[in-house]
N, C-alpha and C positions, 0 to 999 in steps of 0.2 A: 664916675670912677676914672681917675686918671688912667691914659692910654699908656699900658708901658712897656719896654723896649724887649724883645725877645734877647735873649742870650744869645752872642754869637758862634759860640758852642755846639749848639743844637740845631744851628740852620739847616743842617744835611737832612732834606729830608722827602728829598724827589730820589729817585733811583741813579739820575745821571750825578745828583751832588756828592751822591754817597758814595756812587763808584769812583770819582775822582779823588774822597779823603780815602780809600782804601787804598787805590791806586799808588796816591802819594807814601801811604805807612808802607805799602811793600816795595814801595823805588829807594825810600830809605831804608830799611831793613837789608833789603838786597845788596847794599851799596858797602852796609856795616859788614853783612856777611863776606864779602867780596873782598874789602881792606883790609880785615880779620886772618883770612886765607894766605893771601900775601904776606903781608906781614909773618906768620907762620913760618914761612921760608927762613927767615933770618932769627928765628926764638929756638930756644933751647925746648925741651918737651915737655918742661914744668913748667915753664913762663909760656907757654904756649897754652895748655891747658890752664890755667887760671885766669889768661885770657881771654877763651872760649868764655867760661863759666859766667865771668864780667859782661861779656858781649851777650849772652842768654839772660842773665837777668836783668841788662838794658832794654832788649829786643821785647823782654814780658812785659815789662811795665809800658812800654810804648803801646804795645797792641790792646794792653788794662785799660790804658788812660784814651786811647780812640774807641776803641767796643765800648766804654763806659757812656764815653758822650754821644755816641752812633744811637743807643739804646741797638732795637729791637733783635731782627734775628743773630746779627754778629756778635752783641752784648750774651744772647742766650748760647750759643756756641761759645763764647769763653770760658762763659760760668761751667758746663758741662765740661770741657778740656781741663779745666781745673782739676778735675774730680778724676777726670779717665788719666792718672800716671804715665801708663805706660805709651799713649800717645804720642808727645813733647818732654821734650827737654825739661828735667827735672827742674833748674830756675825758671823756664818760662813758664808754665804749670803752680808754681808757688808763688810765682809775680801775677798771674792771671785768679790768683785767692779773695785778692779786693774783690773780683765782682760778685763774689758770694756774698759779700759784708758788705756792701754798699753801693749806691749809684747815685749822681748826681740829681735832682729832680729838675724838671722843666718848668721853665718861665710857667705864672698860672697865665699867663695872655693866648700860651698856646693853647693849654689846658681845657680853657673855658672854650675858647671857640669847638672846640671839638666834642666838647657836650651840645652846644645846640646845632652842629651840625646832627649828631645824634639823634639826642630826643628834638628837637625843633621850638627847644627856647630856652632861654637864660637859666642860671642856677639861683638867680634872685625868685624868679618865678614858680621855677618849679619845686625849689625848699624854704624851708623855712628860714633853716639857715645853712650856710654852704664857709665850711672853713678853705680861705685861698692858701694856707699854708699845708703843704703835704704831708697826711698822716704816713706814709710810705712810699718808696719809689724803686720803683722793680726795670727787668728788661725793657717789658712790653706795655708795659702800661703804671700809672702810678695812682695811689689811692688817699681818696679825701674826706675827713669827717663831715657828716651835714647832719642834718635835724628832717626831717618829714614835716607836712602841713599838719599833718596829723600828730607829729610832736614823738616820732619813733626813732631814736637814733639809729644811724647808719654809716655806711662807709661806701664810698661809691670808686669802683675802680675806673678810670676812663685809659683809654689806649693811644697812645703815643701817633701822632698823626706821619701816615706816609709808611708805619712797620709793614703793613699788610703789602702794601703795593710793589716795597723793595724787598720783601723777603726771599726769593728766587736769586734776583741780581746779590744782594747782598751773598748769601752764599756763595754762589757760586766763586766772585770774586775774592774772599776770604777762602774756602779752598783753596785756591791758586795761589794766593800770597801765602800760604802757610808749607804749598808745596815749593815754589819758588826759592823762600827761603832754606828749605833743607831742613825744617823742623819736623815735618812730622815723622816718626820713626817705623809706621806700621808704615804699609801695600797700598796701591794705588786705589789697587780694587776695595781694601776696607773703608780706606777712607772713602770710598763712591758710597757704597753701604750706610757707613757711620750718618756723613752728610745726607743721606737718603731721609733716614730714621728720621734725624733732628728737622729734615724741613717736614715730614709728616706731623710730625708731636707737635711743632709752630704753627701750622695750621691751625690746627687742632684746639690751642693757645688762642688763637687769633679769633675765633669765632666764640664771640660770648655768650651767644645760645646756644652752642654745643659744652660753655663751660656748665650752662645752667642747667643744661643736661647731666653733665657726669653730678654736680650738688643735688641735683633729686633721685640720681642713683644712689648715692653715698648716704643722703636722709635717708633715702627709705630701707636700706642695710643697717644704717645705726638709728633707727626708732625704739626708742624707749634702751637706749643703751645705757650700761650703768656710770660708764665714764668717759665717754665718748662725745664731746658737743661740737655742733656746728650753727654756723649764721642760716638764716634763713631768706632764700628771694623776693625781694620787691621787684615783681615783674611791672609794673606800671612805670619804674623807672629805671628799665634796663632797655637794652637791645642790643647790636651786633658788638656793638665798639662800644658801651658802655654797661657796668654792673654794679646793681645797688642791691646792697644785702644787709640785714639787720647788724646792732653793732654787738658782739661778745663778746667783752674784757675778759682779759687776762693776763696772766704775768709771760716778760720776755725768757728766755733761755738763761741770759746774763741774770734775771733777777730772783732765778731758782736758786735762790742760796739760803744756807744755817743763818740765823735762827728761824725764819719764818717758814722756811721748812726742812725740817727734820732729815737725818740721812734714811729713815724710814722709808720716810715719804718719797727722798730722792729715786730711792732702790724700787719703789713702786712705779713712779713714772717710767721709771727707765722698762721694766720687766714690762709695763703696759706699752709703752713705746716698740717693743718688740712682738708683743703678742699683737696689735693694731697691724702692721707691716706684714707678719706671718702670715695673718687670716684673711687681708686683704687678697696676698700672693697666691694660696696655696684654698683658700674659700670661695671668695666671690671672682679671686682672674681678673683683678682690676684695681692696679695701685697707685697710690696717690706718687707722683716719680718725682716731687719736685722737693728737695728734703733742704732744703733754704730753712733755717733758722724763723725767716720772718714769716714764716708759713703755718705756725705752731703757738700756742700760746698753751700755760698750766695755771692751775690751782694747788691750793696747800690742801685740799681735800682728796688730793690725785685725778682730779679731771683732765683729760687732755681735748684743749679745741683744735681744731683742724678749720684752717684758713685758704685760701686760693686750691680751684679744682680744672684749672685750664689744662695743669699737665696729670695727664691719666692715663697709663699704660694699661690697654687690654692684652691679658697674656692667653694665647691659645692654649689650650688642655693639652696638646702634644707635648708644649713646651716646659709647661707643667708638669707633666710627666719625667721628664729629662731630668729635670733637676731637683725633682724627689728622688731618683736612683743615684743620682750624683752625690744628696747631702747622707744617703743611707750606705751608701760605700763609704763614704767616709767618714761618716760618725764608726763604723764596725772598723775601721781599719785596714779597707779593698782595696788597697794603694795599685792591685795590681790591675785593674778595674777602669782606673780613674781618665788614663790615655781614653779609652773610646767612649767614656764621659763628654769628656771635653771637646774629641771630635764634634758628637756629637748637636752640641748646642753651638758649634763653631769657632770655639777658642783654640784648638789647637790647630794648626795647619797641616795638610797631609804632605808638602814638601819641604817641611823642615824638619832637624834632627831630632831621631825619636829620643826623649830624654829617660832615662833610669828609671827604677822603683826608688834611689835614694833620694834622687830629683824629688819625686812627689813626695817623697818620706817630710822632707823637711822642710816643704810648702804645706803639707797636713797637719805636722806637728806647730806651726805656724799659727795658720787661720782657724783650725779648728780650737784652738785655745780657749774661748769663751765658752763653745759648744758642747762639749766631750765628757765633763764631770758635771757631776752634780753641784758641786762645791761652789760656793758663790766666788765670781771673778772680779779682781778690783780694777774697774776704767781707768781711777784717778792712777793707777797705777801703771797703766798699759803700756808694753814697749811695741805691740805689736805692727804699728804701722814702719817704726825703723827698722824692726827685723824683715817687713815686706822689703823697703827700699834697701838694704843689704844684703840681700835675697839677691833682687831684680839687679845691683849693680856688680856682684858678681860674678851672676849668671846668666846674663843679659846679652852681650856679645855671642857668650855659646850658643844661645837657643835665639839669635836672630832669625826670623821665618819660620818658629816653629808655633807661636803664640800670637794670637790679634784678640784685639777686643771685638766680642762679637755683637752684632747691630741684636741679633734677636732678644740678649740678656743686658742689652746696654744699660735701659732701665730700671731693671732689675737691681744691678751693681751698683750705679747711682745712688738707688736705694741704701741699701746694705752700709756702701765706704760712708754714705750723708750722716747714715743715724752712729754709723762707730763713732763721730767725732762727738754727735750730740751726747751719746755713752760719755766718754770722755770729759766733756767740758761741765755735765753735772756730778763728776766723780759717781759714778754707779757703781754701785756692788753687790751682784746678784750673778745667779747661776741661771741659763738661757734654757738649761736641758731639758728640761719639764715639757717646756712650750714646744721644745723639737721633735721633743715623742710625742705629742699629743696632737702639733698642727701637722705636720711632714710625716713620722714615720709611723703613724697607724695608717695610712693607708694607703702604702707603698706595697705593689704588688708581689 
């Protein structure tokens, strides 16, 4: 096989290469930020502000387009900042979207050596057949179809060479350039926190026998489930930095559509979508937190597969507890309640302005929209994420210091905002309520 040429894209992949392309994105960013400022002096306050705006969704796609070809922990930090809103800057956060939907894949030159550093030989050797073009390509590692000696298809994820080693440095240095720049809009202290959390759950990520751990937890919770499937471990051809598991088709997100299935059938996934996420949460204390689209696959009979188990939030029973009283106040309408809610699991701050009953009135009347009636709710029709972002940009300024995202429910939320969109993008139309009295409020003390 011809020898061939890595992509010069992805050469960053010692810690000193990668602090230098980081280095570089935040010399420039800082530079934009800085000319932007200036300039400001001599703009009127509307041509100033649409300039900002320009300058914010320049600055996201910059940092898109370098987390993307970085991969590991910085890529997986964007994808999460995507999701967390109220973080960053609303254009950087909606430029920072691509890495949800996509990522470049790696030279297979790099690919392949990194399996038989792994397992300790070729993929001519040790399959039967080894596809060099990438069936997917994620943060941390990217996934390739192969065949077994034994003639069992599979999918073999291998992990980006050099993620593990930089993932420290990597953070750390993107913290900095994101403070640098003046983006991020929470506390110094959250963001220690925030970034605390994300290089634990990378860890965590990083080790493919701790993922093969969390899959024989998850089997052995859904054995003999009625719609629940999952691939199964070829431990013979796994190990730290490499996983191979059986292969189980199914349809993408994009290709749940009329006619091949039904809005029946749609309004099923979606209800099962929520009850899976529920009883994870609030059952077993252990959620799958990674709600990436390419993590998911359906059927027209309503099976839902479940894909990649690297990211898995254990949630303590305290926590637990928090926010069974949280969603039971607020399904009853305890608006008055909610403040020491929210302390509590650390989203509100104790030195910012105590907000109203109106305040939460009209965050309640908001979010709990899906939750509240029986009545089935229509996704395809949802306005609810702009009423959030009209919410936050009205009332945003007011209640600066009085809200952060909090490390302990970070995952949690991830959850939640990941699957509204999958709601959404299958047009769902179903009533949640059922599930919320049956998983949450029976047994709420």
């Amino acid at each position: 096989m011809a020898k061939e040429k890595d992509d010069k894209r992805f050469k960053a992949t010692t810690p000193g290469k990668r602090f230098l392309k980081l280095a570089g994105m935040s010399a420039n960013i800082a530079k934009n930020v800085a000319s932007h400022k200036v300039k400001g002096l001599f703009r009127d306050e509307d041509t100033h502000t649409q300039s900002q705006e320009q300058l914010y969704s320049d600055i996201g796609k910059q940092i898109a387009q370098t987390l993307g070809e970085m991969k590991g922990a910085v890529m997986k930090v964007g994808q999460i900042a995507s999701q967390v809103k109220d973080m960053l800057p609303d254009e950087v956060a909606s430029a920072l979207e691509v890495l949800q939907k996509e990522s470049p894949p790696m030279p297979y030159a790099m690919i392949r050596r990194q399996l038989i550093k792994a397992l300790g030989d070729t993929p001519e050797n040790l399959f039967a057949h080894f596809d060099e073009t990438p069936f997917a390509a994620a943060s941390i590692g990217q996934v390739h179809r192969a065949l077994t000696k034994e003639g069992e298809e599979c999918v073999v994820k291998i992990q980006y060479p050099g993620v593990k080693e930089s993932c420290d440095s990597d953070l750390k240095h993107l913290k900095r350039a994101l403070k640098l720049a003046g983006l991020v809009k929470v506390s110094a202290e959250v963001i220690d926190q925030t970034f605390e959390e994300i290089r634990r759950m990378l860890y965590e990520e990083l080790d493919y026998v701790h993922e093969a751990e969390n899959l024989t937890l998850f089997r052995d919770y859904y054995q003999d489930h009625p719609y629940i499937v999952m691939p199964e471990l070829i431990e013979s051809l796994s190990a730290e930095t490499v996983l191979t598991l059986t292969y189980v088709p199914g349809d993408s997100l994009q290709q749940v559509k009329q006619p091949q299935y039904s809005q029946d059938t749609i309004n099923l996934i979606g209800y099962r979508i929520f009850e899976t996420f529920g009883r994870q949460i609030y059952d077993l204390h252990a959620v799958h937190s990674d709600p990436h689209p390419g993590n998911f696959a359906f059927r027209p009979d309503g099976s839902i597969i479940l894909y990649d188990f690297g990211a898995v939030k254990r949630i303590p029973e305290a926590t637990i507890d928090k926010l069974r009283q949280l969603v039971a106040d607020a399904i009853a309408g305890n608006v008055e309640t909610l403040d020491s809610h929210l302390m509590a699991i650390g989203v509100r701050q104790q030195g910012g302005k105590q907000p109203d009953v109106a305040f939460y009135s009209e965050w309640m009347d908001i979010v709990m929209t899906p939750f509240r009636d029986y009545t089935p709710y229509d996704f395809s029709e949802s306005n609810l994420h702009r009423r959030v972002m009209g919410k936050l940009k009205r009332d945003g300024l007011k209640y600066i210091g009085s809200f952060q995202p909090s490390p302990e429910t970070m995952h949690v939320d991830r959850v939640i905002s990941g699957h509204y969109w999958t709601m959404v993008d299958l047009g769902v139309k179903v009533s949640f309520r059922p599930l919320v009295d049956e998983i949450v409020l029976q047994k709420v003390a």
